[in-house]
Biopython code that builds the backbone (N, CA, C, O; Angstrom):
import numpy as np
from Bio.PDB.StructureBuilder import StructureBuilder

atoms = [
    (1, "UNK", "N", (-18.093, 6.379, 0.243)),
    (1, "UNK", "CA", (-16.888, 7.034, -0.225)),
    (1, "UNK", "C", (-16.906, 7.025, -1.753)),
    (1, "UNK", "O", (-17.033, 5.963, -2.364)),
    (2, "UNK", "N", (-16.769, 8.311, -2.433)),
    (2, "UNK", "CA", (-16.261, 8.120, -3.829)),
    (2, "UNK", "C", (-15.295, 7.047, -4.657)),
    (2, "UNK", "O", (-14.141, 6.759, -4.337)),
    (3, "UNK", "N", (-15.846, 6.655, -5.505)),
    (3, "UNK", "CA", (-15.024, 5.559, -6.110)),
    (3, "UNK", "C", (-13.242, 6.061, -6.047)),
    (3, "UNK", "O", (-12.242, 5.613, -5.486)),
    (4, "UNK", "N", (-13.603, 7.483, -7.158)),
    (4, "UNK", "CA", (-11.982, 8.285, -7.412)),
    (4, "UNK", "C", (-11.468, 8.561, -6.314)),
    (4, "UNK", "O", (-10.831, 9.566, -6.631)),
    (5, "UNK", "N", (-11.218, 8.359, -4.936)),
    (5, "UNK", "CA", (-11.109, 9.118, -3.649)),
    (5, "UNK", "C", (-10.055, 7.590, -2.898)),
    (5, "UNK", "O", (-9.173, 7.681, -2.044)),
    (6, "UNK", "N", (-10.500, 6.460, -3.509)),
    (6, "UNK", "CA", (-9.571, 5.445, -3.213)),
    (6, "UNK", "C", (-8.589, 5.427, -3.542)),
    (6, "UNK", "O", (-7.798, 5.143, -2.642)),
    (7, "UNK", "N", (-7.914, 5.706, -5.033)),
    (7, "UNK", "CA", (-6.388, 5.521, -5.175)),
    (7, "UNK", "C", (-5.836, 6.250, -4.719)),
    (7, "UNK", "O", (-4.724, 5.971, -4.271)),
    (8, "UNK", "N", (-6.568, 8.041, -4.582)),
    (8, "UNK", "CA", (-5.838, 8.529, -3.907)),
    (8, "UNK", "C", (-5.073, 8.728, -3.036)),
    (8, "UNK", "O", (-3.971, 9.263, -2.918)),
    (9, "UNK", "N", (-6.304, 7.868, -1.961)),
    (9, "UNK", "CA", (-5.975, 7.582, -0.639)),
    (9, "UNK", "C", (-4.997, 7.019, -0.469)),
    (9, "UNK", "O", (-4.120, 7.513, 0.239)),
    (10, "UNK", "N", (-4.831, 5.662, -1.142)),
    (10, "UNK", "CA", (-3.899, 4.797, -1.134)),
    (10, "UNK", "C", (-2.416, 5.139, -2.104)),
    (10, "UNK", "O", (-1.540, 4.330, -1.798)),
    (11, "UNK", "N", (-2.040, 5.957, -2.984)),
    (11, "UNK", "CA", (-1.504, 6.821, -3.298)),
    (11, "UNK", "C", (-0.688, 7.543, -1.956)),
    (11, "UNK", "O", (0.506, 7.274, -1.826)),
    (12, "UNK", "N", (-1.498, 8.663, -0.746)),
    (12, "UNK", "CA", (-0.851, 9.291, -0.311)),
    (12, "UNK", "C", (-0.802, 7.705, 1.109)),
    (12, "UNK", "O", (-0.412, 8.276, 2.128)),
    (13, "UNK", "N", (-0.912, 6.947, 1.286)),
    (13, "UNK", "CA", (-0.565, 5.810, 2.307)),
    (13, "UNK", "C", (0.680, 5.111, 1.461)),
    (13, "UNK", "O", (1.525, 4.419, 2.029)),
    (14, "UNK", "N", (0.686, 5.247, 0.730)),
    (14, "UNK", "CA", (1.861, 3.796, 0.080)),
    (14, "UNK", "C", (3.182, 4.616, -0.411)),
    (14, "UNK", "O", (4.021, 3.870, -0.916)),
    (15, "UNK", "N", (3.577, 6.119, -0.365)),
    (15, "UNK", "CA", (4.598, 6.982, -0.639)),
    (15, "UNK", "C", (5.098, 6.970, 0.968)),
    (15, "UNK", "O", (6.322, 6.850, 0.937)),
    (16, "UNK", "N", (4.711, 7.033, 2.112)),
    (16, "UNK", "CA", (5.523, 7.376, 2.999)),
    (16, "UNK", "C", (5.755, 5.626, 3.729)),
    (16, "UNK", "O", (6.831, 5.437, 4.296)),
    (17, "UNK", "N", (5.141, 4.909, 3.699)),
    (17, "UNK", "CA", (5.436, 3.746, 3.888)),
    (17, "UNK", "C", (6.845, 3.292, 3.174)),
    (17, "UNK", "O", (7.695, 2.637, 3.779)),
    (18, "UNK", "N", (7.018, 3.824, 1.496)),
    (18, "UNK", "CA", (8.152, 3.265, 0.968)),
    (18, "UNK", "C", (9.321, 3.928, 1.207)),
    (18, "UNK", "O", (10.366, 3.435, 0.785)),
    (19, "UNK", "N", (9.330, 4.936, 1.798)),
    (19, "UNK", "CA", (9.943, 6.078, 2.771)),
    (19, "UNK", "C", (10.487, 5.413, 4.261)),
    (19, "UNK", "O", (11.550, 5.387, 4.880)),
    (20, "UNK", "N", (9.598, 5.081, 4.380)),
    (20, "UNK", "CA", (9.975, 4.639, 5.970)),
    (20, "UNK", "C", (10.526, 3.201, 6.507)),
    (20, "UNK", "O", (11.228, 2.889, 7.469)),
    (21, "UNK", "N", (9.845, 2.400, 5.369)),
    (21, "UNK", "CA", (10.034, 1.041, 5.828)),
    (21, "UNK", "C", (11.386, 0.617, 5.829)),
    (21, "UNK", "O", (11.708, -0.230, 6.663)),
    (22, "UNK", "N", (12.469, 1.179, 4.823)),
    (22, "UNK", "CA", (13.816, 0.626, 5.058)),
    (22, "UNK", "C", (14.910, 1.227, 6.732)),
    (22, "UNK", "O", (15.990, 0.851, 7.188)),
    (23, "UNK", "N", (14.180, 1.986, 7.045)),
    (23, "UNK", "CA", (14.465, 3.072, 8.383)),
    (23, "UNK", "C", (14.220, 1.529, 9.382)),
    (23, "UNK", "O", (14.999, 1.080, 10.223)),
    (24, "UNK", "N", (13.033, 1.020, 8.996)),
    (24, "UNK", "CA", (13.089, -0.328, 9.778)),
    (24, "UNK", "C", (13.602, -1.483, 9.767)),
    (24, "UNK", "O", (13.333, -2.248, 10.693)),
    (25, "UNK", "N", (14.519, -1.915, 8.649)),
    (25, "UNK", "CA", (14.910, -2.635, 8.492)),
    (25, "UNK", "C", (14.217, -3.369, 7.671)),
    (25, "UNK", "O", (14.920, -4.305, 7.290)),
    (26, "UNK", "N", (12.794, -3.401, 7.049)),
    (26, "UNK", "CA", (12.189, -3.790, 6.029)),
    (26, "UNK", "C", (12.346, -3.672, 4.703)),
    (26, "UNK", "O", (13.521, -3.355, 4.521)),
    (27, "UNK", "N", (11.806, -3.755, 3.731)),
    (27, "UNK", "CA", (12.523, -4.323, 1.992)),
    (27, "UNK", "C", (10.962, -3.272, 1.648)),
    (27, "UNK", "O", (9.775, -3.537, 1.835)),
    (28, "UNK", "N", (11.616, -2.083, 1.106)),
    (28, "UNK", "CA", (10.659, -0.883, 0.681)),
    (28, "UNK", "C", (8.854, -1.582, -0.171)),
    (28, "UNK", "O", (7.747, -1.047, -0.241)),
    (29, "UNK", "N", (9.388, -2.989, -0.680)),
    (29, "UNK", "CA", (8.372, -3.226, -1.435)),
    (29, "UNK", "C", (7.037, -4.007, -0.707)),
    (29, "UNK", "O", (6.017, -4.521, -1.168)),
    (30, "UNK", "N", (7.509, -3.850, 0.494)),
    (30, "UNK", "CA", (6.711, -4.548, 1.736)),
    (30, "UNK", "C", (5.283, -2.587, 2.150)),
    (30, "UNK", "O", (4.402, -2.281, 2.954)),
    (31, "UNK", "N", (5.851, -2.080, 1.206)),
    (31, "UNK", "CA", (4.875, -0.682, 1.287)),
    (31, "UNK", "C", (3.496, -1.474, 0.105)),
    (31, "UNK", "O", (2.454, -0.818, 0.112)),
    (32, "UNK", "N", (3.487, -2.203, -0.422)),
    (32, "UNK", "CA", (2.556, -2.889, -1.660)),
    (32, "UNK", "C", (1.305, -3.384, -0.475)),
    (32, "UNK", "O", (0.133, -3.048, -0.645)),
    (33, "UNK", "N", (1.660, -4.053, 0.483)),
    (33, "UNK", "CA", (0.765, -4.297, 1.505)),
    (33, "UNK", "C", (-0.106, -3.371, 2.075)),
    (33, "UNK", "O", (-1.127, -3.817, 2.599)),
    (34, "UNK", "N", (0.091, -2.203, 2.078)),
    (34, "UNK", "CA", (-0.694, -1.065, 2.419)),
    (34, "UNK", "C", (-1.748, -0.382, 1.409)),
    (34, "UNK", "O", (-2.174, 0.769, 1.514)),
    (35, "UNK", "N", (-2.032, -1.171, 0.567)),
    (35, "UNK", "CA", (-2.449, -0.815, -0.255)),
    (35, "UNK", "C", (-4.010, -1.440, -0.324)),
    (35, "UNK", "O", (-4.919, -1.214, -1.123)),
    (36, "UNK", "N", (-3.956, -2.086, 0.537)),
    (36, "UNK", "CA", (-5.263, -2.642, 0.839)),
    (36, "UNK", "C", (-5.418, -2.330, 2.349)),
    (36, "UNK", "O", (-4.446, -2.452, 3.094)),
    (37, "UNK", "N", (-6.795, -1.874, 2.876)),
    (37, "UNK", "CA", (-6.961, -1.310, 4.477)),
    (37, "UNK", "C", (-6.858, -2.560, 5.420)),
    (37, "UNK", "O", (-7.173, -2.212, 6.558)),
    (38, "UNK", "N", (-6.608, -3.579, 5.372)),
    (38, "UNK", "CA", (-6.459, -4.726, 6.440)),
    (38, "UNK", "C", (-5.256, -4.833, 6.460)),
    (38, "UNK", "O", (-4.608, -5.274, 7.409)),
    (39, "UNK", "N", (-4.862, -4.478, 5.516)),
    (39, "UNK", "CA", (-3.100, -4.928, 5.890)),
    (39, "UNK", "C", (-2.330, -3.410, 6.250)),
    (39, "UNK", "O", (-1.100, -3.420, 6.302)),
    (40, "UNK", "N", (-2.923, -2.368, 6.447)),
    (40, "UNK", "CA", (-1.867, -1.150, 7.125)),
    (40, "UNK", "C", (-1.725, -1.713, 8.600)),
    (40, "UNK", "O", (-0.595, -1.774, 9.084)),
    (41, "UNK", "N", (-2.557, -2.027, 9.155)),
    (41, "UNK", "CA", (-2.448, -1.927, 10.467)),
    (41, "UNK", "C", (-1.874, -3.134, 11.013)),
    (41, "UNK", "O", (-1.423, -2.797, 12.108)),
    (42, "UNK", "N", (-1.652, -4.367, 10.828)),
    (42, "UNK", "CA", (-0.479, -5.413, 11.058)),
    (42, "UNK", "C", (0.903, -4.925, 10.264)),
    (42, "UNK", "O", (1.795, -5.760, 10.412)),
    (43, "UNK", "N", (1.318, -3.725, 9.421)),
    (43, "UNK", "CA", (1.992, -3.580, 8.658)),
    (43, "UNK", "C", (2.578, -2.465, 10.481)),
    (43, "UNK", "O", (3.490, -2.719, 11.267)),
    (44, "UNK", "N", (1.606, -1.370, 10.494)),
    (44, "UNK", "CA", (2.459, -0.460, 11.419)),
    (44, "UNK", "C", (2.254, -1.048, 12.546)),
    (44, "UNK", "O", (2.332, -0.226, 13.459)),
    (45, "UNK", "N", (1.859, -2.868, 13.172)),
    (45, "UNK", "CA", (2.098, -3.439, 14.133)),
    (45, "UNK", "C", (3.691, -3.501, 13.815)),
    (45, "UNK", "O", (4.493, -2.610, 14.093)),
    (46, "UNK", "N", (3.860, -4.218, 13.445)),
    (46, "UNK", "CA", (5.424, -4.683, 12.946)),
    (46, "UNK", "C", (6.427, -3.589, 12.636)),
    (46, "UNK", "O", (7.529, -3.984, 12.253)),
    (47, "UNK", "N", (6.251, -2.382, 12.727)),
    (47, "UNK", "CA", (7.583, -1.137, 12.378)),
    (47, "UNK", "C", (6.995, -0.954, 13.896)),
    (47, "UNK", "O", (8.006, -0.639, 14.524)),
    (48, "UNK", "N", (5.925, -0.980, 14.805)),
    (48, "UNK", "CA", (5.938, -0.534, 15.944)),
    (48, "UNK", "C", (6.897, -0.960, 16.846)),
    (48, "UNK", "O", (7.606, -0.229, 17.538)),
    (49, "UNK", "N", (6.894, -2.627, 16.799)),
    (49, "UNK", "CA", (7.157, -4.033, 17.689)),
    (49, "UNK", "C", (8.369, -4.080, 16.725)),
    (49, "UNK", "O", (8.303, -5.244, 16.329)),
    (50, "UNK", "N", (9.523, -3.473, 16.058)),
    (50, "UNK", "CA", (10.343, -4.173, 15.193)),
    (50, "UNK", "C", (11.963, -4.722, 16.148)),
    (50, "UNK", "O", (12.703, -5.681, 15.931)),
    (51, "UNK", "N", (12.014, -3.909, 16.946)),
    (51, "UNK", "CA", (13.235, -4.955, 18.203)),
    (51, "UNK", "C", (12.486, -6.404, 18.368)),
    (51, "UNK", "O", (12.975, -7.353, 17.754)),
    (52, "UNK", "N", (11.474, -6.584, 19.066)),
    (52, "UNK", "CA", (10.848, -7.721, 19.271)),
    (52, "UNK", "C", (10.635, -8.740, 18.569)),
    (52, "UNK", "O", (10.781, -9.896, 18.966)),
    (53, "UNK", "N", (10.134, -8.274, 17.041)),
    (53, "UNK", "CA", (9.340, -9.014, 16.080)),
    (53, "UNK", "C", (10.299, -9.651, 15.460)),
    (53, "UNK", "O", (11.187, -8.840, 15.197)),
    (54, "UNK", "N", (10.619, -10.945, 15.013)),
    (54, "UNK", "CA", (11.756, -11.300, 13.588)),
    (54, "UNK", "C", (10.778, -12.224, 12.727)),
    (54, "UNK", "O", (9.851, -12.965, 13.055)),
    (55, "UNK", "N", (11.385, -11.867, 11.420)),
    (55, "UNK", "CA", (10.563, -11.873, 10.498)),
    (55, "UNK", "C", (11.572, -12.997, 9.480)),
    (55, "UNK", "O", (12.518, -12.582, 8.812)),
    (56, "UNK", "N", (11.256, -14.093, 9.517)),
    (56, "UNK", "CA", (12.072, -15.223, 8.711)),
    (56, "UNK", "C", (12.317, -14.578, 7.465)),
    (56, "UNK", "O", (11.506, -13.804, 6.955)),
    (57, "UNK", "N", (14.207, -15.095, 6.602)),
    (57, "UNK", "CA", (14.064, -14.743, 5.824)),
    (57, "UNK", "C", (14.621, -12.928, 6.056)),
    (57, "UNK", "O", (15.626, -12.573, 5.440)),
    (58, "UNK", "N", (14.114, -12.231, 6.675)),
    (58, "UNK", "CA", (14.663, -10.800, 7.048)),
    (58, "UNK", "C", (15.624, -10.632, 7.584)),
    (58, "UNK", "O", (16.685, -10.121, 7.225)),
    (59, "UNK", "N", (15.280, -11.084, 8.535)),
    (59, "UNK", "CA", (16.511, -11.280, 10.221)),
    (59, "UNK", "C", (17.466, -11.952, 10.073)),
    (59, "UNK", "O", (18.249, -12.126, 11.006)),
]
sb = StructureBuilder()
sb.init_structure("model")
sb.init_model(0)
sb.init_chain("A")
sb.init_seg("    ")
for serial, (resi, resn, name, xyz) in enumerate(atoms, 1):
    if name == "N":
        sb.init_residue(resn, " ", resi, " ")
    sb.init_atom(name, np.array(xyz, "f"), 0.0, 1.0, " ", f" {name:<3s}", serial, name[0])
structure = sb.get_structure()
């Protein structure tokens, strides 16, 4: 992958995350986590599972 092709990426991943995450009851700055590829996908575990999940401190 192109070096320049990463922020982008992460650019158009971390605008709709800060969009969405308060819809879940999450703190918009919890979109900073997506900004690295290991952490999107425990990130959209948790807006998936969010009735279920409580999150100390949140809840």
């Amino acid at each position: 992958m192109p070096p320049w092709l990463y922020p982008i990426l992460a650019v158009l991943t971390f605008i709709p995350f800060w969009i969405f995450l308060p819809k879940f009851r999450l703190p918009s700055w919890f979109a900073i986590f997506c900004l690295t590829p290991f952490t999107v996908i425990p990130l959209l575990w948790v807006m998936a599972f969010r009735e279920r999940v409580k999150i100390p401190g949140i809840d």
